[in-house]
N, C-alpha and C positions, 0 to 999 in steps of 0.2 A: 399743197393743201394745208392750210392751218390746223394744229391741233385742235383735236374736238374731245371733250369730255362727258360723260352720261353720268348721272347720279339715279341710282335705282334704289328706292327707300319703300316699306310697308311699315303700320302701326302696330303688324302682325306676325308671328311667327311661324314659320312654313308655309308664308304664302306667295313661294315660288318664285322669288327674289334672283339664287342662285341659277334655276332653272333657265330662266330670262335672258341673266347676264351671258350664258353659257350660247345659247342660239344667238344674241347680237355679237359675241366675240367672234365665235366660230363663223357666221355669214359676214362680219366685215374683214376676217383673214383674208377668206374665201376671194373677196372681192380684191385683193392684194395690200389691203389696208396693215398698217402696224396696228397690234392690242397691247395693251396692260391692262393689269387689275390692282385696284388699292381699294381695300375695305379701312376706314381709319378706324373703329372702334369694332372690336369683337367679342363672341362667346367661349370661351376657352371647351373646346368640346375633344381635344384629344390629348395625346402625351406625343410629343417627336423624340427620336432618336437618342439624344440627347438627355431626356427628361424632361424639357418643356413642356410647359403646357400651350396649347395653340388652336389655332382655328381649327377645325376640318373644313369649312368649305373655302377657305385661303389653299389650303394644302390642294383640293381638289381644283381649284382653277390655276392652280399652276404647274400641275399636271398637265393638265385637259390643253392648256393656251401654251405651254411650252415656256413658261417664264422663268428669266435666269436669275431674278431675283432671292435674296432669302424672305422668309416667310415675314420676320420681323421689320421689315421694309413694305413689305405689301401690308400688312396689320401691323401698328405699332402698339395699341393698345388692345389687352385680352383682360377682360372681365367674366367674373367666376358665372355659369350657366344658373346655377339655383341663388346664388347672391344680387343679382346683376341691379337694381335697383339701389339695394344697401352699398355697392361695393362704388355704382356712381356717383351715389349725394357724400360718400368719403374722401372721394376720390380725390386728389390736387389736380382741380380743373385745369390750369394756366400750364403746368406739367403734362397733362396730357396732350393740349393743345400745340405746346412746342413739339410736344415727338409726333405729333399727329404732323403737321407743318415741315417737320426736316425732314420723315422721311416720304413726303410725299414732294418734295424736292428733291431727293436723293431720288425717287423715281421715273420723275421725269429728264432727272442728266441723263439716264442710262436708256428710257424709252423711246 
């Protein structure tokens, strides 16, 4: 079966996006199917181990789905929660885009 990809987007905030993505990962496992997750731009909503700063809901589907990815691969880009507007129109678009693009290629060698 050919690779299939889903894009799950809202104009909204907590309108159940993660929720979604987590019932179609977990019933196409279910069904013997391969999952990954790649969010390319994110809200930085926690600290890792490390000190990063990072997604929470990257951190939680890769929990949840078992992926052996690091987090920075699944989200390449984190944009600050209360900035997120100011931090995009500053942002080096063309730079995001490449890291958004290689590791969403580095995801799929490994997927």
């Amino acid at each position: 079966m050919a690779r299939q990809e889903i894009y799950i987007a809202s104009t909204d905030e907590l309108a159940g996006k993660s929720i979604v993505t987590i019932g179609l990962a977990l019933k196409a496992k279910e069904q013997g199917r391969k999952v990954g997750y790649f969010k390319p731009i994110g809200l930085g909503s926690a600290v890792s181990a490390e000190g990063e700063i990072i997604d929470q809901d990257v951190v939680t589907m890769k929990q949840i789905l078992g992926l052996e990815h690091d987090v920075n691969i699944l989200c390449p880009v984190i944009l600050g929660r209360e900035e997120f507007l100011e931090e995009y129109q500053r942002a080096d678009i063309s730079k995001c885009l490449r890291e958004i693009v290689e590791s969403h290629e580095r995801h799929l060698e490994v997927s």
